[in-house]
GUZA-950389 format. One record per atom (N, C-alpha, C): residue in three letters; atom name; residue number from 0; x, y, z. Coordinates in Angstrom, 2 decimals. Layout:
BEGIN
ALA	CA	NUM	X	Y	Z
...
END
This chain:
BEGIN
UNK	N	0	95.73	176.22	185.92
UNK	CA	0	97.14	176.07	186.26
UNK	C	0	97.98	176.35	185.02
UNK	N	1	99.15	177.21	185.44
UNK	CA	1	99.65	178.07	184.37
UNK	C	1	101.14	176.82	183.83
UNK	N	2	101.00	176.09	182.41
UNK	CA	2	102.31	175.27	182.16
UNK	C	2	103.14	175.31	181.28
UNK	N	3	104.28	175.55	181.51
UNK	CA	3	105.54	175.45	180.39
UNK	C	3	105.81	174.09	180.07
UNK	N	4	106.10	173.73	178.57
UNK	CA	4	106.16	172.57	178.29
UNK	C	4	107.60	172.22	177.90
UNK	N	5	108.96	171.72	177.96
UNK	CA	5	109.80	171.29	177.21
UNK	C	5	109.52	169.93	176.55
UNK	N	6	109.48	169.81	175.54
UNK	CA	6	110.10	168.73	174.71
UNK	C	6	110.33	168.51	173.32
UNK	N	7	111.33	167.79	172.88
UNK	CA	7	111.83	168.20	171.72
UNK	C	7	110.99	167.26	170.56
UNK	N	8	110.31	165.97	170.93
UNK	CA	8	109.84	165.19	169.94
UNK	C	8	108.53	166.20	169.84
UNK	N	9	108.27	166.25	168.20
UNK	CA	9	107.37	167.20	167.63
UNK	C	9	105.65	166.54	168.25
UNK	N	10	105.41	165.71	167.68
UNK	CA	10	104.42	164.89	167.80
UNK	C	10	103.76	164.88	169.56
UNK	N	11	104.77	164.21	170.24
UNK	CA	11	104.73	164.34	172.05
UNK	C	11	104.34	165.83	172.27
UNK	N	12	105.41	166.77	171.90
UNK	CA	12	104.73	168.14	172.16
UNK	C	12	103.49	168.73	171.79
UNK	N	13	103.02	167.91	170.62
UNK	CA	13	101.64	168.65	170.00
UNK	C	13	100.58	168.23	171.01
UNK	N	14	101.20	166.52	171.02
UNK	CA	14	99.72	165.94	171.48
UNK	C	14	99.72	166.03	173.12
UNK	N	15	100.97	166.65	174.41
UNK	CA	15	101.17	167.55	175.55
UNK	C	15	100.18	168.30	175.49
UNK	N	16	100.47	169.50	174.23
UNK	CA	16	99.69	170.49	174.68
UNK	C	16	98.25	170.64	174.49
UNK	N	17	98.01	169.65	173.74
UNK	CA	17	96.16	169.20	173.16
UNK	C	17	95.41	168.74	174.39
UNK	N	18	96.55	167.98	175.16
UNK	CA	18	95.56	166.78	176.18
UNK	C	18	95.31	167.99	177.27
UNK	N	19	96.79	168.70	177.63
UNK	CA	19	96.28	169.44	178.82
UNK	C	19	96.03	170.66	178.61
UNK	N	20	95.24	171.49	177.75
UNK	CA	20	94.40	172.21	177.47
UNK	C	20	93.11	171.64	177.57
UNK	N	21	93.01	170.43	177.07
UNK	CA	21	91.75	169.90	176.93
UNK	C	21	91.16	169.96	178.64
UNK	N	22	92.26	169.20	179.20
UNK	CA	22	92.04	169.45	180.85
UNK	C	22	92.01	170.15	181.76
UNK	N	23	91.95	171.39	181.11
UNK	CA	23	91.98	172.52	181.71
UNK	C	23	92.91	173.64	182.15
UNK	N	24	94.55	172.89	182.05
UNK	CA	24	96.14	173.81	181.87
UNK	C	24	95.69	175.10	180.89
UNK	N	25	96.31	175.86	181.51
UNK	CA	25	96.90	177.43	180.86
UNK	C	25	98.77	176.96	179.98
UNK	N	26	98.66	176.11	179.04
UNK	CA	26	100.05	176.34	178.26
UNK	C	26	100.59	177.73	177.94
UNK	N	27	101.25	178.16	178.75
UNK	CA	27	101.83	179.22	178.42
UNK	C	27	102.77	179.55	177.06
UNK	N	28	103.83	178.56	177.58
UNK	CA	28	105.15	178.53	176.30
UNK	C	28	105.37	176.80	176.31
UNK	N	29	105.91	176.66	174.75
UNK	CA	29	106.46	175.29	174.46
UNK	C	29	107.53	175.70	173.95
UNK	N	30	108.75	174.89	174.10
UNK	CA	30	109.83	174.68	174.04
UNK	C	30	110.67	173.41	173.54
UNK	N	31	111.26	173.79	172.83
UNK	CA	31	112.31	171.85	172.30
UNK	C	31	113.61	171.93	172.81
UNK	N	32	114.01	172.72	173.31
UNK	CA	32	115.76	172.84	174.28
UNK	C	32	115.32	173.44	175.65
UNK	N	33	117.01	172.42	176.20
UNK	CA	33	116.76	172.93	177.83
UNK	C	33	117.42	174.36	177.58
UNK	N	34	117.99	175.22	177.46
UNK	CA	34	118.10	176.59	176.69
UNK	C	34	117.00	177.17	177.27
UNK	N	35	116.32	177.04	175.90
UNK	CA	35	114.72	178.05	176.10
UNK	C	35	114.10	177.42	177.02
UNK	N	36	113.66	176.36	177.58
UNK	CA	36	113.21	175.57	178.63
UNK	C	36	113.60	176.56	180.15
UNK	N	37	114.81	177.06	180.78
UNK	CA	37	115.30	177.94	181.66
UNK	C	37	114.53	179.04	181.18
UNK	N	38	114.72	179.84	180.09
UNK	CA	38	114.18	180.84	179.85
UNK	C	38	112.50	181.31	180.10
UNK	N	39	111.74	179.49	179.41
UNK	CA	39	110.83	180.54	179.48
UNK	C	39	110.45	180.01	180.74
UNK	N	40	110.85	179.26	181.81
UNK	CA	40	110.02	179.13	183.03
UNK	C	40	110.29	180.66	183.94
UNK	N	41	111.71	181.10	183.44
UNK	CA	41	111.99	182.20	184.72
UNK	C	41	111.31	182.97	184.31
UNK	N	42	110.81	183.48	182.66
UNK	CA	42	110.51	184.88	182.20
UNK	C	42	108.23	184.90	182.85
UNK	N	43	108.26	182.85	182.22
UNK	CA	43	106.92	183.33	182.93
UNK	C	43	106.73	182.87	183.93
UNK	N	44	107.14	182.28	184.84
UNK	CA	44	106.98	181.86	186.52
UNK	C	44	105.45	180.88	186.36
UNK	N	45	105.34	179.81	185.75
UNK	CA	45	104.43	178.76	186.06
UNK	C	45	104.09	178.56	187.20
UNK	N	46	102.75	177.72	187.03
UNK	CA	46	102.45	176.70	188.29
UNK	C	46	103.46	176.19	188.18
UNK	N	47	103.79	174.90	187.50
UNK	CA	47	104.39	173.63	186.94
UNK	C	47	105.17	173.85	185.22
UNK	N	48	106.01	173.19	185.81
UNK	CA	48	107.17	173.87	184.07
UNK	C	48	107.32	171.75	184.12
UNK	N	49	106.56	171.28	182.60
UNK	CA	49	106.57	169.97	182.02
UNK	C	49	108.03	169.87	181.45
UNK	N	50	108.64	168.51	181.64
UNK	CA	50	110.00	168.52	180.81
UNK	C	50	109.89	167.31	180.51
UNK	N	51	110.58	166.80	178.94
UNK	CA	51	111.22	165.68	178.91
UNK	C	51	112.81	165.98	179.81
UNK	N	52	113.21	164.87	180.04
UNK	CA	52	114.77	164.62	180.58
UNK	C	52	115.96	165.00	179.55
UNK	N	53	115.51	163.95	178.23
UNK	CA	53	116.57	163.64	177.41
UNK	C	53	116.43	164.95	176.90
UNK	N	54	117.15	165.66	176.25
UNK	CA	54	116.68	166.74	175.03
UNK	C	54	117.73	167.61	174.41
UNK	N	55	117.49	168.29	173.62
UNK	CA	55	119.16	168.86	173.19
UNK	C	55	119.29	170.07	174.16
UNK	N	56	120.98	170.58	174.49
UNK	CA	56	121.44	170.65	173.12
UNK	C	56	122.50	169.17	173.26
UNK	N	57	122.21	167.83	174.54
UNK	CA	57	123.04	166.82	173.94
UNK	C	57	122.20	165.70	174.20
UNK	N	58	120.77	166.08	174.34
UNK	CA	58	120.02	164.63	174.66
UNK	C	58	120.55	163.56	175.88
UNK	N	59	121.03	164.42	176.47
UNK	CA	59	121.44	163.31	177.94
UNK	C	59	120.37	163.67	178.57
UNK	N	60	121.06	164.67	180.02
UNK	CA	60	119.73	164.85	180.81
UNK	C	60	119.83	166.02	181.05
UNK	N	61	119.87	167.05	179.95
UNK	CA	61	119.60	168.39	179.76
UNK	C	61	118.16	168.71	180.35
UNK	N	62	117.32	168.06	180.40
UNK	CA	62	116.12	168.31	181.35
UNK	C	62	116.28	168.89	182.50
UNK	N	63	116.62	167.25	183.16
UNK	CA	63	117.13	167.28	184.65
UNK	C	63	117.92	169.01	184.99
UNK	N	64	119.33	169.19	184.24
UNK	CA	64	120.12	170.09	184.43
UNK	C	64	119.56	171.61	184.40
UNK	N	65	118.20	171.34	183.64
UNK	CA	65	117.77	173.00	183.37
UNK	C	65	116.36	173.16	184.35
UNK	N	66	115.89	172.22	185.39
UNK	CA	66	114.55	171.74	186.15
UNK	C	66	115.70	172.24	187.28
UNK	N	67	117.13	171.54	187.48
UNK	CA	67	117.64	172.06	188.74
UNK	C	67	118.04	173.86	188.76
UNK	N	68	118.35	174.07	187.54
UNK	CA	68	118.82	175.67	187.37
UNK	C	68	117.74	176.08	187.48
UNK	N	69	116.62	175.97	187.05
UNK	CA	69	115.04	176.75	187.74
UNK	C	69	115.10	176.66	188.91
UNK	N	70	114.81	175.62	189.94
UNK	CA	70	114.57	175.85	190.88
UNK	C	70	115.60	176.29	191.81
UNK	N	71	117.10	176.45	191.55
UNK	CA	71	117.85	177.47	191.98
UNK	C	71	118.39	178.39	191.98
UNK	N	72	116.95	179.02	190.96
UNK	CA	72	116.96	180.56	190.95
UNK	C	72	115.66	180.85	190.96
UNK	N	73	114.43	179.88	191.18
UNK	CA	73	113.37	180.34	191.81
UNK	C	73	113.17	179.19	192.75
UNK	N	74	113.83	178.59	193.75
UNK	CA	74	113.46	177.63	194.83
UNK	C	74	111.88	176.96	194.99
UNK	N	75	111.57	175.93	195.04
UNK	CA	75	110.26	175.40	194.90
UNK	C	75	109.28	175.27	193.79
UNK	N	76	109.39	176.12	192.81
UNK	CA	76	109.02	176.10	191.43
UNK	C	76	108.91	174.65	191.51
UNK	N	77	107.25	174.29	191.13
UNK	CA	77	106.95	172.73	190.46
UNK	C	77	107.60	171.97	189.20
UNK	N	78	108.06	171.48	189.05
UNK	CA	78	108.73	170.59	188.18
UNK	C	78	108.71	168.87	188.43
UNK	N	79	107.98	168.69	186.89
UNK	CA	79	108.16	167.32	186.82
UNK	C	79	108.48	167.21	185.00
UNK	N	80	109.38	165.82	185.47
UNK	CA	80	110.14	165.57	184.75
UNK	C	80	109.44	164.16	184.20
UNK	N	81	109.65	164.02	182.40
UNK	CA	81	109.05	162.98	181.87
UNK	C	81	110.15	162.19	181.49
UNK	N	82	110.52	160.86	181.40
UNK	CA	82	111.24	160.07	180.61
UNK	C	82	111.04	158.52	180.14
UNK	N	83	111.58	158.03	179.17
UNK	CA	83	111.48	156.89	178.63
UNK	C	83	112.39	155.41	179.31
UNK	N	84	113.33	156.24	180.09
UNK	CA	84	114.24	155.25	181.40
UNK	C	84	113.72	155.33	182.66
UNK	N	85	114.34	154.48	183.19
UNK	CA	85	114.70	154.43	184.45
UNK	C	85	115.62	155.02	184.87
UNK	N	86	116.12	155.62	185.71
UNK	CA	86	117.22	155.99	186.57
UNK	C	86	116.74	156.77	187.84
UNK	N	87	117.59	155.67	189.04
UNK	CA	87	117.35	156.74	190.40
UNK	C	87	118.37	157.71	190.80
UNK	N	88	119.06	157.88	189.80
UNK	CA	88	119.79	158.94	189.83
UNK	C	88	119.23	160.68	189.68
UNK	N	89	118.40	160.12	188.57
UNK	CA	89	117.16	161.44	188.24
UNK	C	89	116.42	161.72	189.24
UNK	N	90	115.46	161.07	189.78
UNK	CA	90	114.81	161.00	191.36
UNK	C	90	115.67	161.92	192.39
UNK	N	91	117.18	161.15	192.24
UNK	CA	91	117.88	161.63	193.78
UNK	C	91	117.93	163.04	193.41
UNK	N	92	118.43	163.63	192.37
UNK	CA	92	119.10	164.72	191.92
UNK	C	92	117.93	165.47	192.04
UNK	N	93	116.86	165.31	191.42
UNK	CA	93	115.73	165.97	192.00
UNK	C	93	115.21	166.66	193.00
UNK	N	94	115.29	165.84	193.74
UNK	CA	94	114.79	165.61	195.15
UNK	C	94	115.58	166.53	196.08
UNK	N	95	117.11	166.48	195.82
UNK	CA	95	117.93	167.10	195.84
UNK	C	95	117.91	167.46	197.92
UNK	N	96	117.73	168.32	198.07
UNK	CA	96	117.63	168.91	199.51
UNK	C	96	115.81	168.88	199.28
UNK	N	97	114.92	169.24	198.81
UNK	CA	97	113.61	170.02	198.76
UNK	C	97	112.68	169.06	197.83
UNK	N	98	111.86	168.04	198.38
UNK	CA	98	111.54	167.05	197.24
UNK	C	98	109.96	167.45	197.24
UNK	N	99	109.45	168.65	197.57
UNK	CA	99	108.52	169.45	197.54
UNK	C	99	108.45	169.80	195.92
UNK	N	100	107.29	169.43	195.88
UNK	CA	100	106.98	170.10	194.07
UNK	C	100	107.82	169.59	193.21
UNK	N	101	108.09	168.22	193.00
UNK	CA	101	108.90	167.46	192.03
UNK	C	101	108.10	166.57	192.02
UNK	N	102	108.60	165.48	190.43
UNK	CA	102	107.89	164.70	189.57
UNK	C	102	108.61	164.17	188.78
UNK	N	103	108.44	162.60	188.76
UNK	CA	103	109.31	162.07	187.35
UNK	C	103	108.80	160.90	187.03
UNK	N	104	108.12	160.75	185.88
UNK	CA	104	107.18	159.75	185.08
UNK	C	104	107.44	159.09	184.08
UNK	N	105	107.57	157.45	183.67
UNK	CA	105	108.06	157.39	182.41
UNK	C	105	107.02	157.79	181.86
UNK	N	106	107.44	158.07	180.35
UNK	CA	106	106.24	158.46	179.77
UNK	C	106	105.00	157.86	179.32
UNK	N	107	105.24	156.59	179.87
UNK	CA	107	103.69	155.67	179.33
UNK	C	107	103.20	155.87	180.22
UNK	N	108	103.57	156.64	181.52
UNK	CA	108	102.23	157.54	182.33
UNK	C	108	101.55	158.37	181.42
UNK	N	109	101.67	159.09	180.52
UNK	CA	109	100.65	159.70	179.82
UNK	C	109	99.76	159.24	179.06
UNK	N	110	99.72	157.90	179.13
UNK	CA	110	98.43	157.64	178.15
UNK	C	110	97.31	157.64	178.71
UNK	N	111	97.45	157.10	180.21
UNK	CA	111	96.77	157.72	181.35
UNK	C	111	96.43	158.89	181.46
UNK	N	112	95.49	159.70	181.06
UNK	CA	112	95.36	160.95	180.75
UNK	C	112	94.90	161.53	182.41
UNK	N	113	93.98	160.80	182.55
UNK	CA	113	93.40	161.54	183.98
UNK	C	113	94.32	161.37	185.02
UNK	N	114	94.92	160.47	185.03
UNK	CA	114	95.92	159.99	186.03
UNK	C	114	96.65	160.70	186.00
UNK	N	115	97.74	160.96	185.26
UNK	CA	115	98.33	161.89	184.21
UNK	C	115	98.51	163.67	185.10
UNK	N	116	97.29	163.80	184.39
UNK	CA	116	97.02	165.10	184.48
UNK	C	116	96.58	165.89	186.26
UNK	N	117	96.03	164.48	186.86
UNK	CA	117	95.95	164.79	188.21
UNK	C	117	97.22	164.50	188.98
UNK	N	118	98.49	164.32	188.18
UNK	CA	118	99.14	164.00	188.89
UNK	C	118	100.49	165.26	188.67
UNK	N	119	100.36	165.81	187.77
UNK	CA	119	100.87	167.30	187.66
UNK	C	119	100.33	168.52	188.07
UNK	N	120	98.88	167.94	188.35
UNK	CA	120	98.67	168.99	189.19
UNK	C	120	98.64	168.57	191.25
UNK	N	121	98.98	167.67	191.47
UNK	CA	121	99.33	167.57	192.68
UNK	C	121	101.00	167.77	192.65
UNK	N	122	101.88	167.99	191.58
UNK	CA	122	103.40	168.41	191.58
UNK	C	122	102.98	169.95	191.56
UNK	N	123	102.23	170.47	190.76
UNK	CA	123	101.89	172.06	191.29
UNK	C	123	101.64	172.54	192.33
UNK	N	124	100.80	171.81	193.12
UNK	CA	124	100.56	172.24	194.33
UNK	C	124	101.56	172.15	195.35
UNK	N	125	102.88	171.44	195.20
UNK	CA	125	103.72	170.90	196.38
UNK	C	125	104.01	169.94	196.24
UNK	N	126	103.03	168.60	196.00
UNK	CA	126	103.33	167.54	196.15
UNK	C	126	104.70	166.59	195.59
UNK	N	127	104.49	166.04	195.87
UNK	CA	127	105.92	164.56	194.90
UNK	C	127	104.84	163.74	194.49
UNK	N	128	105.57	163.45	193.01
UNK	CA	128	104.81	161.90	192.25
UNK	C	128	106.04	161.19	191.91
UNK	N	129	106.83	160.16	192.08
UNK	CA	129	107.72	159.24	191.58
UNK	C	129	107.13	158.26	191.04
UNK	N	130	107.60	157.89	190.03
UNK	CA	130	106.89	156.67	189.03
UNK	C	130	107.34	155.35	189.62
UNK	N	131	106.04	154.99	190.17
UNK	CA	131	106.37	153.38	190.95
UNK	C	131	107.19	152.62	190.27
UNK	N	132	107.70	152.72	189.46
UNK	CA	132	108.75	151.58	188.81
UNK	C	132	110.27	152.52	188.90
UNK	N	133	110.08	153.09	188.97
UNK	CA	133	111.35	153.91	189.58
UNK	C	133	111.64	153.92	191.14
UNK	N	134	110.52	153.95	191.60
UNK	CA	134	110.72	153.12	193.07
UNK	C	134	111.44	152.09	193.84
UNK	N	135	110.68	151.35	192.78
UNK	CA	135	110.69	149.69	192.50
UNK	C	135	112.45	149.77	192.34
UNK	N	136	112.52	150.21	191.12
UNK	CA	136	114.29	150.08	191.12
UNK	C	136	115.06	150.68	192.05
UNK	N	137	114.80	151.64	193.07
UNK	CA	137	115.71	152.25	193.81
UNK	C	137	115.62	151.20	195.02
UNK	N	138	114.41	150.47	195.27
UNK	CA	138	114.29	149.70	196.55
UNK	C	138	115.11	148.22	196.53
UNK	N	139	115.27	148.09	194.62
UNK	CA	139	115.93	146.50	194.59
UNK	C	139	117.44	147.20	194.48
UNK	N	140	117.60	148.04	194.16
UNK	CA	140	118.91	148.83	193.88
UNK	C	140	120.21	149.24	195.16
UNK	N	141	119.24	149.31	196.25
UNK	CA	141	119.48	150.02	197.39
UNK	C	141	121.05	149.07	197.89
UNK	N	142	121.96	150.26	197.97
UNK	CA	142	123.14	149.19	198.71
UNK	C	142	122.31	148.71	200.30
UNK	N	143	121.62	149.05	200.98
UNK	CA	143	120.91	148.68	202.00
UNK	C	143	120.11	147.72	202.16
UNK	N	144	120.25	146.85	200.92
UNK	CA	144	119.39	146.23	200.62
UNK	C	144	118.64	145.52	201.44
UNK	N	145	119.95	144.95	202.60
UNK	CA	145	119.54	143.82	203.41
UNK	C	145	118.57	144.46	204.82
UNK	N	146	118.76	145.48	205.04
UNK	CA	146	117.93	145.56	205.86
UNK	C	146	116.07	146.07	205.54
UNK	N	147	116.41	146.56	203.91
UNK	CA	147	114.95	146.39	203.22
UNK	C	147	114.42	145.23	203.16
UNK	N	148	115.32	144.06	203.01
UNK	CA	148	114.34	143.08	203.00
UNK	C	148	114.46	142.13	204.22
UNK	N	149	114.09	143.12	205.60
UNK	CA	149	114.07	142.47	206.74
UNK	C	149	112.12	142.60	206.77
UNK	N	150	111.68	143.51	206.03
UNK	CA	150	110.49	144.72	206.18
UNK	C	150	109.53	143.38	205.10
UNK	N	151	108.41	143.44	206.21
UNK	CA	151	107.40	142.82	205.81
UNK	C	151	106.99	143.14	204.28
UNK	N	152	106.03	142.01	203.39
UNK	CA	152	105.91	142.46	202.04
UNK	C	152	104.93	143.67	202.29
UNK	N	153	104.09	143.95	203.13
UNK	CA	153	103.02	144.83	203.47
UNK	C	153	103.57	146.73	203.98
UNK	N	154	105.17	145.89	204.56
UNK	CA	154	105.81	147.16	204.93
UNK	C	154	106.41	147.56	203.88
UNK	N	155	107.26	147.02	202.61
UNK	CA	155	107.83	147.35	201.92
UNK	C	155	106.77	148.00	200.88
UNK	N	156	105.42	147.54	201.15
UNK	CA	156	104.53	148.63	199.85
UNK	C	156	104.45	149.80	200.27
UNK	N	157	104.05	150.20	201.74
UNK	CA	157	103.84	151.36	202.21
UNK	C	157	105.65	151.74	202.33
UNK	N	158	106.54	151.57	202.39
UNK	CA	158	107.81	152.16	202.07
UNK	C	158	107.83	152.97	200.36
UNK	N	159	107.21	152.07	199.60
UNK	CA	159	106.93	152.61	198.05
UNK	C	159	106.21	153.26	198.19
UNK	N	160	105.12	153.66	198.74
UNK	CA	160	104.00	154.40	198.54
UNK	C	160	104.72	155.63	199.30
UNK	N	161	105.58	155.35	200.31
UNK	CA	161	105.63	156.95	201.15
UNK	C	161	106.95	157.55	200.39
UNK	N	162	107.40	156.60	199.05
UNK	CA	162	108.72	157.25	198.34
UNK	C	162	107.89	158.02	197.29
UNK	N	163	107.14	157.37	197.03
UNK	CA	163	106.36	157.93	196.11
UNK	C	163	105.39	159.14	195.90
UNK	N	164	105.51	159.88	197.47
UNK	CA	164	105.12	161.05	197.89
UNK	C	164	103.66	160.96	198.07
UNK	N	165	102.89	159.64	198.49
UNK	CA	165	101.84	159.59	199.20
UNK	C	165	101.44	159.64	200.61
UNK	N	166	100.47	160.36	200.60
UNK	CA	166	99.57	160.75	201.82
UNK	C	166	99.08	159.22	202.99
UNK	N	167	99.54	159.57	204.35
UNK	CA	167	98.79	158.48	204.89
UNK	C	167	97.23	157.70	204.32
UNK	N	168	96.55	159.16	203.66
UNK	CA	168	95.27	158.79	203.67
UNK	C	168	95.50	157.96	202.24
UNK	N	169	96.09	158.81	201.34
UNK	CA	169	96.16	157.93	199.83
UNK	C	169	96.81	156.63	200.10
UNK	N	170	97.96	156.06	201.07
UNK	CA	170	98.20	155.06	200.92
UNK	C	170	97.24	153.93	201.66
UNK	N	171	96.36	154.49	202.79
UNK	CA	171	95.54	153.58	203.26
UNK	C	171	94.46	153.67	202.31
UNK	N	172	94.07	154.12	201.31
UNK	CA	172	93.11	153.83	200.43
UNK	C	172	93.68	152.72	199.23
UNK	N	173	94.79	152.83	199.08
UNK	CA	173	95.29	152.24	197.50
UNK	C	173	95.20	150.39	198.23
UNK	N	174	96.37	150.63	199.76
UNK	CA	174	95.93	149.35	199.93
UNK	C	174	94.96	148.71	200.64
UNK	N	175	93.90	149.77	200.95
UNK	CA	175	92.73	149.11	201.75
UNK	C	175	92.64	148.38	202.85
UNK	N	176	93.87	149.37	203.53
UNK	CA	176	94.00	149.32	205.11
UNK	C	176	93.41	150.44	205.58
UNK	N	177	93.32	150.51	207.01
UNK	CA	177	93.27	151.94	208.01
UNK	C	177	94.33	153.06	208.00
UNK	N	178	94.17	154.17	208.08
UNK	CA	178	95.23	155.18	208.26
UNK	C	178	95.94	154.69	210.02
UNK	N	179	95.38	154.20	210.41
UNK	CA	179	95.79	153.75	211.76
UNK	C	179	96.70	152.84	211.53
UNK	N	180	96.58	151.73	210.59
UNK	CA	180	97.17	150.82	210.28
UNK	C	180	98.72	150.91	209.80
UNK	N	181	98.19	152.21	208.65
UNK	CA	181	99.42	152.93	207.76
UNK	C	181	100.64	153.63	208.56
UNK	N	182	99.58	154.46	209.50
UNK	CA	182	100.76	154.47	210.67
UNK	C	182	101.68	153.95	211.78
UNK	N	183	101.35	152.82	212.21
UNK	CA	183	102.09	151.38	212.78
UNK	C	183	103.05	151.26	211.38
UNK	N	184	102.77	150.71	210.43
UNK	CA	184	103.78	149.98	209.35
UNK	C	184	104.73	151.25	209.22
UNK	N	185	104.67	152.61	208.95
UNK	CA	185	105.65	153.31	208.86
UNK	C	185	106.30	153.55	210.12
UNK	N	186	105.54	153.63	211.33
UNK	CA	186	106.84	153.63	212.79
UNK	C	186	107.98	152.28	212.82
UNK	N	187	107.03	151.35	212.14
UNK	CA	187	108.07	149.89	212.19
UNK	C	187	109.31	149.98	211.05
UNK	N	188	108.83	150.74	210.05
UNK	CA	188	109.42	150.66	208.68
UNK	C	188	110.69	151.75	209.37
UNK	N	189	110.54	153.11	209.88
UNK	CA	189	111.97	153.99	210.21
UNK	C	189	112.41	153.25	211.35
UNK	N	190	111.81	152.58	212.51
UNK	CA	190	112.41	151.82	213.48
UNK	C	190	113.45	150.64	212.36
UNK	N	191	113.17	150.00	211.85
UNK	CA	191	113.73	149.10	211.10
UNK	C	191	115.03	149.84	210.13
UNK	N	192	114.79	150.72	209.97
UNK	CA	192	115.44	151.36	208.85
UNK	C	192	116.59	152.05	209.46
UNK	N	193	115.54	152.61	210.70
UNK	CA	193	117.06	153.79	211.45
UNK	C	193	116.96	154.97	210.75
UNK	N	194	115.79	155.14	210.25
UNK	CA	194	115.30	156.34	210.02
UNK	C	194	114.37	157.56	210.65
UNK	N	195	114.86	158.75	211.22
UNK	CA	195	113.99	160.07	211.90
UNK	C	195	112.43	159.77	211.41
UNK	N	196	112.23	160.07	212.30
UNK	CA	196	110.34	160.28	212.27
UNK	C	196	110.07	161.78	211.92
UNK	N	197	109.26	161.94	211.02
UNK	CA	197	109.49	163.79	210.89
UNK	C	197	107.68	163.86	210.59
UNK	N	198	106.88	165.15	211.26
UNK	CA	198	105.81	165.33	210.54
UNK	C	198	105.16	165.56	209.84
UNK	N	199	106.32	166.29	208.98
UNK	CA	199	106.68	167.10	207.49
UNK	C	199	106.75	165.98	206.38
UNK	N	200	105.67	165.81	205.09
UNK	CA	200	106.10	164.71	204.76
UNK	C	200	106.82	164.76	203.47
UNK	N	201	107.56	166.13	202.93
UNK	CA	201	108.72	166.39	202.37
UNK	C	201	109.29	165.71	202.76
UNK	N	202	109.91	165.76	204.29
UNK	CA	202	111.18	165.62	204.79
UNK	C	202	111.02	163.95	205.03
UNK	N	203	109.72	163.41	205.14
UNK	CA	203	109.74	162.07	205.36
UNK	C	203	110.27	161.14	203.91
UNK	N	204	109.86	162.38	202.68
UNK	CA	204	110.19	161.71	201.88
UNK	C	204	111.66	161.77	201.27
UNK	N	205	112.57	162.63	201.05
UNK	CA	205	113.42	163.11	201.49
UNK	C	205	114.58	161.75	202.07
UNK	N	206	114.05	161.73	203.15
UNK	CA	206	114.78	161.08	204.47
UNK	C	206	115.01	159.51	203.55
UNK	N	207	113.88	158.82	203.25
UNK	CA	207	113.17	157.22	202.34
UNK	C	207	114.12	157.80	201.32
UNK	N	208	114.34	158.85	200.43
UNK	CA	208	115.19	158.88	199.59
UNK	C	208	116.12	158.82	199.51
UNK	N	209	117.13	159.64	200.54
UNK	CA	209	118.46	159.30	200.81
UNK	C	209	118.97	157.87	201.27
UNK	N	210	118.15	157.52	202.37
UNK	CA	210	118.04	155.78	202.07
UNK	C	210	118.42	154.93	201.00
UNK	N	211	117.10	155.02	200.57
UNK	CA	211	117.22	154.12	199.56
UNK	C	211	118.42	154.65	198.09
UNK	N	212	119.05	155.60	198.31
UNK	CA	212	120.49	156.31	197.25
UNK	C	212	121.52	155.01	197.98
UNK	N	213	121.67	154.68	199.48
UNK	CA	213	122.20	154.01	199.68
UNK	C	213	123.54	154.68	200.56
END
């Protein structure tokens, strides 16, 4: 899997491109600005283009801003995004219309290497990874709050798990229920919510996102 790396801390970037070589990534180009960050994802068309958020040229969320200008000038392009905050603002903006092939991790997901690394490559393939604690804050965050916490404690995990861009099957494994099971708690969870049933699970996730924006 072919990866562009942005980030501007020297050290993070060295030891990026050590781990996922080691794991088997094609690093194409590294980068320390969202600038060259646009550049080199369009010039080489990655699997997955790696970003920090913060970075120059003002260390806000020049990430974010140059992950959305990729993918709206190559639509679907994988992108995940690394940071040291919280914000579900980053998530929403993401996610945007198309939450297909997006990602956003604080970065003490990487010490987790395997975790880590299998989890950029399920943002290559299509998937969504949201960092459960970014979840976590959009679900206590939610102006909706009150009808989130009408939702059983059992429903509100599988609500995290399906924001979090997991699979019926991955979430009936993590909590060691039935996929049968998983599916009852999510018909109760959009019945409760007043949320579309969709079979697409972009759009399911998507749908849990705009939600929970509030």
């Amino acid at each position: 899997m072919r990866v562009v790396i942005g980030e501007d801390e020297a050290l993070l970037r060295e030891g990026l491109v050590l781990m996922l070589e080691r794991a088997g990534f094609d690093v194409v180009d590294v980068v320390a600005d969202a600038t060259a960050l646009i550049d080199a994802a369009l010039s080489h068309r990655p699997d997955v283009v790696l970003s920090d958020i913060r970075m120059p040229p003002t260390h806000t969320d020049d990430g974010l801003r140059a992950a959305l200008a990729i993918r709206a000038a190559h639509p679907g392009m994988p992108v995940m995004l690394i940071s040291q905050y919280v914000q579900r603002r980053y998530a929403l903006e993401l996610a945007s219309d198309d939450p297909t092939g997006i990602g956003y991790l604080l970065k003490q997901r990487i010490t987790d290497v395997r975790t880590f690394c299998e989890d950029l490559r399920t943002v290559g393939a299509g998937g969504t990874v949201l960092d459960p604690e970014v979840v976590a804050a959009m679900m206590d965050r939610s102006t909706r709050g009150r009808a989130v916490d009408r939702l059983t404690p059992r429903q509100r995990e599988v609500l995290a798990a399906i924001a979090q861009g997991q699979s019926n099957a991955a979430i009936a494994r993590s909590l060691s229920i039935t996929e049968k099971a998983v599916v009852q708690h999510t018909s109760h969870i959009y019945d409760e919510l007043d949320l579309p049933i969709s079979e697409e699970s972009h759009r399911r996730v998507l749908a849990v996102l705009r939600y929970l924006a509030g």
